[in-house]
DODO-322746 format. One line per field, with one value per atom (N, C-alpha, C): x, y, z; atom name; residue number from 1; residue in one letter. Coordinates in pm, whole numbers. Layout:
c1 <- X  ...
c2 <- Y  ...
c3 <- Z  ...
atomo <- CA  ...
num <- NUM  ...
residuo <- a  ...
***
This chain:
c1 <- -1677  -1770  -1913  -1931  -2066  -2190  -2123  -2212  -2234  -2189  -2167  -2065  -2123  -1995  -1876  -1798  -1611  -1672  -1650  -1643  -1466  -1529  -1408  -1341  -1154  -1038  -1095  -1077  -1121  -1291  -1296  -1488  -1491  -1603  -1612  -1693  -1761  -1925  -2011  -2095  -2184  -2297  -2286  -2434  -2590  -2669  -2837  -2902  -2978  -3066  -3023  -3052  -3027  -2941  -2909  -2790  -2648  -2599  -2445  -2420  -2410  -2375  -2247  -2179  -2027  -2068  -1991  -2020  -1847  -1817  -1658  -1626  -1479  -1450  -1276  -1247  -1104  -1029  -894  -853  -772  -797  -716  -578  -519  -371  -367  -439  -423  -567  -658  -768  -739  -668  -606  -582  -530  -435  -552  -643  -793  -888  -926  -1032  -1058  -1063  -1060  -1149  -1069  -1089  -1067  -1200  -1155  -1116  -1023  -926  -1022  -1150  -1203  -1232  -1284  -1303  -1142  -1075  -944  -883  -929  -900  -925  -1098  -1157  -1144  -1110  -1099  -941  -886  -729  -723  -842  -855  -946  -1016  -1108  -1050  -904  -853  -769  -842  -723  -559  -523  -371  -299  -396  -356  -395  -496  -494  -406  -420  -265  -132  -111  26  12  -111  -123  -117  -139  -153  19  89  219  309  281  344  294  216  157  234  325  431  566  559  709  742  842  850  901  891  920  970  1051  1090  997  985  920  937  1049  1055  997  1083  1037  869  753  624  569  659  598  635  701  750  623  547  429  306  308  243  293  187  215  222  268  279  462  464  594  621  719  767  714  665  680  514  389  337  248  347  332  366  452  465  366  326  151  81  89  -38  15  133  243  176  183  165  -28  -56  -200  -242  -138  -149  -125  52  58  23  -79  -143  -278  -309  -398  -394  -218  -220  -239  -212  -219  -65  40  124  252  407  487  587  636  776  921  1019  1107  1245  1345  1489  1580  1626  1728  1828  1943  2031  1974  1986  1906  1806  1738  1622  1525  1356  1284  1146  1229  1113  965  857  739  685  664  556  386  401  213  206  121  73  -69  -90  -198  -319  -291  -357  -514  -454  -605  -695  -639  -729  -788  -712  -798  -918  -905  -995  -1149  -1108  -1207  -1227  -1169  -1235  -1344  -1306  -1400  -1498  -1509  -1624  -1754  -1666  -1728  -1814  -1725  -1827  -1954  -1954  -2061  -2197  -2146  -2282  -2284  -2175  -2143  -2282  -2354  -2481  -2609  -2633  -2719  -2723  -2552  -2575  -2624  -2474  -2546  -2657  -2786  -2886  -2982  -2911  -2963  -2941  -2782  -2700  -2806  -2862  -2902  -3080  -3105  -3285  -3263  -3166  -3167  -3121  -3034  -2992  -3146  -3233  -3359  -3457  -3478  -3504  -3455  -3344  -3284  -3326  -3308  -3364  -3507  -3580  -3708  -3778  -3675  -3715  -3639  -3580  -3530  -3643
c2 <- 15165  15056  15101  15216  15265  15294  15374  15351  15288  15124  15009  15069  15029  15022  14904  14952  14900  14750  14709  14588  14610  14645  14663  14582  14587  14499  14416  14298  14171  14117  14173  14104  14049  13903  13883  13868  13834  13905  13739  13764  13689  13701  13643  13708  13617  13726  13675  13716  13629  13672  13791  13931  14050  14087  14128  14200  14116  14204  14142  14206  14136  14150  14139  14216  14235  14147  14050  13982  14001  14027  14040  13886  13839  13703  13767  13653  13710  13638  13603  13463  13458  13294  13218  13196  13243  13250  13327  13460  13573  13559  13485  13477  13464  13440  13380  13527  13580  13708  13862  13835  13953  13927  13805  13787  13709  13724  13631  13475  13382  13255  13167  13136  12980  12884  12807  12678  12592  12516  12441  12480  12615  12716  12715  12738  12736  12574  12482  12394  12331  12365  12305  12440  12485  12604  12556  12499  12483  12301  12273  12097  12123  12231  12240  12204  12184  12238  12068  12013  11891  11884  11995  12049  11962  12075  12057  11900  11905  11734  11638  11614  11585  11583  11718  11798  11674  11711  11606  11481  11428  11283  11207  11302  11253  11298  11419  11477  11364  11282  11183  11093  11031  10950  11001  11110  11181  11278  11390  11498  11519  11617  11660  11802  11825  11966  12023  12165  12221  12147  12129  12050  11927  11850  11696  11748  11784  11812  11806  11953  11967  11895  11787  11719  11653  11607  11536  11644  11737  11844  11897  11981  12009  12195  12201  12331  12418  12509  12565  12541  12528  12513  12590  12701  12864  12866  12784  12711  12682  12586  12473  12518  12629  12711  12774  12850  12935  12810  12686  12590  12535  12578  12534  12633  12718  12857  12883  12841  12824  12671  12614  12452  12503  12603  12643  12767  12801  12937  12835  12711  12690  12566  12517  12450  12302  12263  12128  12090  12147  12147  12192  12227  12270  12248  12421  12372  12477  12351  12418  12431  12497  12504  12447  12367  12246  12314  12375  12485  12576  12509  12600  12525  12399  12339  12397  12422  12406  12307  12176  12046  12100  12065  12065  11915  11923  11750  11822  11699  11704  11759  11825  11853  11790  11681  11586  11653  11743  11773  11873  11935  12009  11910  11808  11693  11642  11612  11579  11617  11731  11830  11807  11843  11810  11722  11583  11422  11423  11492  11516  11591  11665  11780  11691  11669  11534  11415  11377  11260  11269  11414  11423  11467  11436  11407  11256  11182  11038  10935  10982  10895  10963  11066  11110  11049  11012  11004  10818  10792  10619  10571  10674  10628  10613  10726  10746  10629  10557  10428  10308  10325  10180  10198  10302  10328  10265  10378  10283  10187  10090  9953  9898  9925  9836  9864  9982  9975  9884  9883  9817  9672  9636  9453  9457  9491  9502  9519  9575  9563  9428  9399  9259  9134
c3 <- -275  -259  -275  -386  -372  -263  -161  28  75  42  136  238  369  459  412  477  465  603  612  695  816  913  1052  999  1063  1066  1176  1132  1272  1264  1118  1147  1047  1036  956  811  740  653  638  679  693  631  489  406  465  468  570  425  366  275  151  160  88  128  264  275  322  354  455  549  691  817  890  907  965  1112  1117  1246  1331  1465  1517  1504  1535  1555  1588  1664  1695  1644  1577  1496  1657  1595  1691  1729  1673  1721  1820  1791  1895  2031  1954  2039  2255  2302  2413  2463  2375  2417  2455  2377  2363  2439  2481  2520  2658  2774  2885  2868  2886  2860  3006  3021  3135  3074  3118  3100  2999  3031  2971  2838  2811  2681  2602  2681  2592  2491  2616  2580  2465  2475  2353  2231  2226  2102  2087  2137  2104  2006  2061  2011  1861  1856  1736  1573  1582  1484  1432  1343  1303  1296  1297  1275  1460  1513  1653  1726  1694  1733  1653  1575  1499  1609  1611  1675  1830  1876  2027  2043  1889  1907  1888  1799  1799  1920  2003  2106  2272  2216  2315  2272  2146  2178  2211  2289  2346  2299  2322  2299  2168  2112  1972  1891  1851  1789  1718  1609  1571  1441  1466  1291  1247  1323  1360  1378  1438  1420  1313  1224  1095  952  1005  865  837  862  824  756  771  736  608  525  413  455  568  580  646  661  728  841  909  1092  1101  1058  1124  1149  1049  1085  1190  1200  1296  1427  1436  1536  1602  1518  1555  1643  1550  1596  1766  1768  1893  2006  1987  2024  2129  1993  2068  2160  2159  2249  2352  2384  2468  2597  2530  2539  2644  2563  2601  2731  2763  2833  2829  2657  2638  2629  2608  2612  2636  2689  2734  2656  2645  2595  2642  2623  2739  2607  2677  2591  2625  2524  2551  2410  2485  2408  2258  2156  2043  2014  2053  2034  2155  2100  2221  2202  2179  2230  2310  2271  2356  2340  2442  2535  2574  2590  2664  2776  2799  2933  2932  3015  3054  3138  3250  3291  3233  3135  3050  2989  2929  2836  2991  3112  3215  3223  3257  3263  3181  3020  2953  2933  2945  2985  3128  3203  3325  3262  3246  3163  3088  3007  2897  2967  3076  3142  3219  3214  3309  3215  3087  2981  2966  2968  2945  2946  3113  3110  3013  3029  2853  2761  2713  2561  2557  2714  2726  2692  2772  2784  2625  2567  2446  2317  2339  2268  2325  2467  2508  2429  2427  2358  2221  2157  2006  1965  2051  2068  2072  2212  2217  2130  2036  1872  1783  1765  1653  1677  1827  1858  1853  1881  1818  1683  1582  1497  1413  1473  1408  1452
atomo <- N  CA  C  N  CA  C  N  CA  C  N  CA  C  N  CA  C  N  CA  C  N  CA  C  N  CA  C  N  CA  C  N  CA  C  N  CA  C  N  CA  C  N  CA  C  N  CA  C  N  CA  C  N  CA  C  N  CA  C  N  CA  C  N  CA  C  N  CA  C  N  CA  C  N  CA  C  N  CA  C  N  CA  C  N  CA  C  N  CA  C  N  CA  C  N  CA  C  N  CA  C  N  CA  C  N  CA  C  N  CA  C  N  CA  C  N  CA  C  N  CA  C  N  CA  C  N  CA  C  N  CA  C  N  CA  C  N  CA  C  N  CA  C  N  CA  C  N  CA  C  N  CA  C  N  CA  C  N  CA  C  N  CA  C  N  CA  C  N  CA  C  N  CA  C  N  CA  C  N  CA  C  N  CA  C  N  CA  C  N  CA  C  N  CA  C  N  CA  C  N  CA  C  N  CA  C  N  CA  C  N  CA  C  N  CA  C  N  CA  C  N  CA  C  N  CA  C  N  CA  C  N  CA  C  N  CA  C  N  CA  C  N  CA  C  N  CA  C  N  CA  C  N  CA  C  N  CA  C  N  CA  C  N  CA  C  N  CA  C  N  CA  C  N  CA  C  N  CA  C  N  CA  C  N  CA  C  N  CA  C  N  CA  C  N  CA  C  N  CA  C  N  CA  C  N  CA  C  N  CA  C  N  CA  C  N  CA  C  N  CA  C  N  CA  C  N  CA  C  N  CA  C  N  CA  C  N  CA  C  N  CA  C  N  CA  C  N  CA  C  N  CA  C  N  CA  C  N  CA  C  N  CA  C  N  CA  C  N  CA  C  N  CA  C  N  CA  C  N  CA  C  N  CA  C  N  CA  C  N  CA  C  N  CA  C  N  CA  C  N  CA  C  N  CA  C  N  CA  C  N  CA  C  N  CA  C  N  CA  C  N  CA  C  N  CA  C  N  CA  C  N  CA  C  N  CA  C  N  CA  C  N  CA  C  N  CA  C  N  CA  C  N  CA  C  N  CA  C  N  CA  C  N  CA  C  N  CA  C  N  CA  C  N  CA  C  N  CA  C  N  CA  C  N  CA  C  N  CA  C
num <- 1  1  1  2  2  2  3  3  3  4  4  4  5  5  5  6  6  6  7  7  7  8  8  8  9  9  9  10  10  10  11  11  11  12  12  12  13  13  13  14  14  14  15  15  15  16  16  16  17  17  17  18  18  18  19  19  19  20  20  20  21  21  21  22  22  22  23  23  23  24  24  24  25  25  25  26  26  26  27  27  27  28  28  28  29  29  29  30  30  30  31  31  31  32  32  32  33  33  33  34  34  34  35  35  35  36  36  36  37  37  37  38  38  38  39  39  39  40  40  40  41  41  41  42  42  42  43  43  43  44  44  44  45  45  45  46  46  46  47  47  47  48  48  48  49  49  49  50  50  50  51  51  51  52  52  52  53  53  53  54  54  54  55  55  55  56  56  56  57  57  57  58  58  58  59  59  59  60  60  60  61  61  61  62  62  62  63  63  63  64  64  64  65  65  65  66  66  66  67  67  67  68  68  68  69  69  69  70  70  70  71  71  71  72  72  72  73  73  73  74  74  74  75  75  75  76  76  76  77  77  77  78  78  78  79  79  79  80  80  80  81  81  81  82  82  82  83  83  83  84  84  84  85  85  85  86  86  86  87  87  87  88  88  88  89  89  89  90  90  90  91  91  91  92  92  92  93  93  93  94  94  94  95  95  95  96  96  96  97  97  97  98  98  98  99  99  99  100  100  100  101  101  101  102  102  102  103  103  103  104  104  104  105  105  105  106  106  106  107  107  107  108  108  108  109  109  109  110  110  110  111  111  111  112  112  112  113  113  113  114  114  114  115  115  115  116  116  116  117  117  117  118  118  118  119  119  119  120  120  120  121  121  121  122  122  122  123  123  123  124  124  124  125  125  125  126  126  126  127  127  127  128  128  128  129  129  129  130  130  130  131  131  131  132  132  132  133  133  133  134  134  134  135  135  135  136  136  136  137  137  137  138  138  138  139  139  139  140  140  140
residuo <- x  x  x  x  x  x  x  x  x  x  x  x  x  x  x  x  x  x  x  x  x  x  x  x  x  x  x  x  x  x  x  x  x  x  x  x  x  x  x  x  x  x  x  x  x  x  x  x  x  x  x  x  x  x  x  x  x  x  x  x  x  x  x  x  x  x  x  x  x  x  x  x  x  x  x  x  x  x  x  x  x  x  x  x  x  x  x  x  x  x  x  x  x  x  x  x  x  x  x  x  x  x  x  x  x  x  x  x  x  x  x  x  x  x  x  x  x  x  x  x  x  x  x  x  x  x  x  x  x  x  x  x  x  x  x  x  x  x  x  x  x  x  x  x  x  x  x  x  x  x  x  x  x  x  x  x  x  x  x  x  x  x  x  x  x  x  x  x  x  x  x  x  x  x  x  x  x  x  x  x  x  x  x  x  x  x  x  x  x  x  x  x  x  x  x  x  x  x  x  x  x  x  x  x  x  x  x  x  x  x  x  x  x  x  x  x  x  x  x  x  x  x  x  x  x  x  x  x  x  x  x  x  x  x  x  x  x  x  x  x  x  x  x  x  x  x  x  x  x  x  x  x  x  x  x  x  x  x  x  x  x  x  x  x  x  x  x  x  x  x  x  x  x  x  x  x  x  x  x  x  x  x  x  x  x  x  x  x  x  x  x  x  x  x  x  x  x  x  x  x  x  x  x  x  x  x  x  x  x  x  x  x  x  x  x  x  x  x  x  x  x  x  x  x  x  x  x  x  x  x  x  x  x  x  x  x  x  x  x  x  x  x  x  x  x  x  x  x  x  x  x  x  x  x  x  x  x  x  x  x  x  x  x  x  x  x  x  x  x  x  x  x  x  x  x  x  x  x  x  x  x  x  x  x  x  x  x  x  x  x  x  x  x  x  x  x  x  x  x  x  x  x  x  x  x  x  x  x  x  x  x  x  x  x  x  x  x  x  x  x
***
């Protein structure tokens, strides 16, 4: 690489202007497993991902296989597994063994959580919807 440094396993390059900057990042599958995480942090790094919200919004009409999950997806069970993996890592969801199937459901209580979290910006942003509401009627 002509005396460029090699860029570490696990980082990622971040070009700034002239050069390039090796920045760390942990991928997320394994992220849970490296790095100490409080519940609310997990939660929302587990929701970041359209795959997984997806995965929650159909596992919120009742429980579901790995398969049954990933048929709607243009990707592998195996997948959809990983994305399983980090739900359950993170406590949005449970899954148990029912002979060679292992169905996972919701677990309600983490989205609790960050619905509580969330509301306690709720009056901020209110206040902010009711200002540019009494803009918008004023300028009419």
């Amino acid at each position: 690489m002509g005396g460029a440094e090699r860029p570490r396993r696990g980082a990622a390059l971040r070009s700034r202007g002239v050069g390039v900057r090796v920045v760390p990042y942990c991928y997320q599958t394994d992220w849970f497993g490296s790095v100490p995480v409080d519940q609310l942090s997990a939660t929302f790094a587990a929701l970041a991902d359209p795959t997984r919200r997806a995965i929650l919004a159909r596992l919120a009409e009742g429980e579901a296989t790995v398969t049954e999950l990933a048929a709607p997806f243009p990707m592998s069970a195996q997948a959809v597994g990983k994305h399983l993996r980090v739900l359950e890592r993170a406590g949005l969801i449970e899954r148990r063994r029912t002979a060679q199937l292992r169905p996972s459901r919701l677990r309600a209580v983490a989205l609790k959580d960050a619905a509580q979290w969330l509301d306690t910006y709720r009056e901020f942003w209110e206040a902010g919807f009711d200002r540019m509401d009494q803009r918008l009627r004023a300028d009419d």
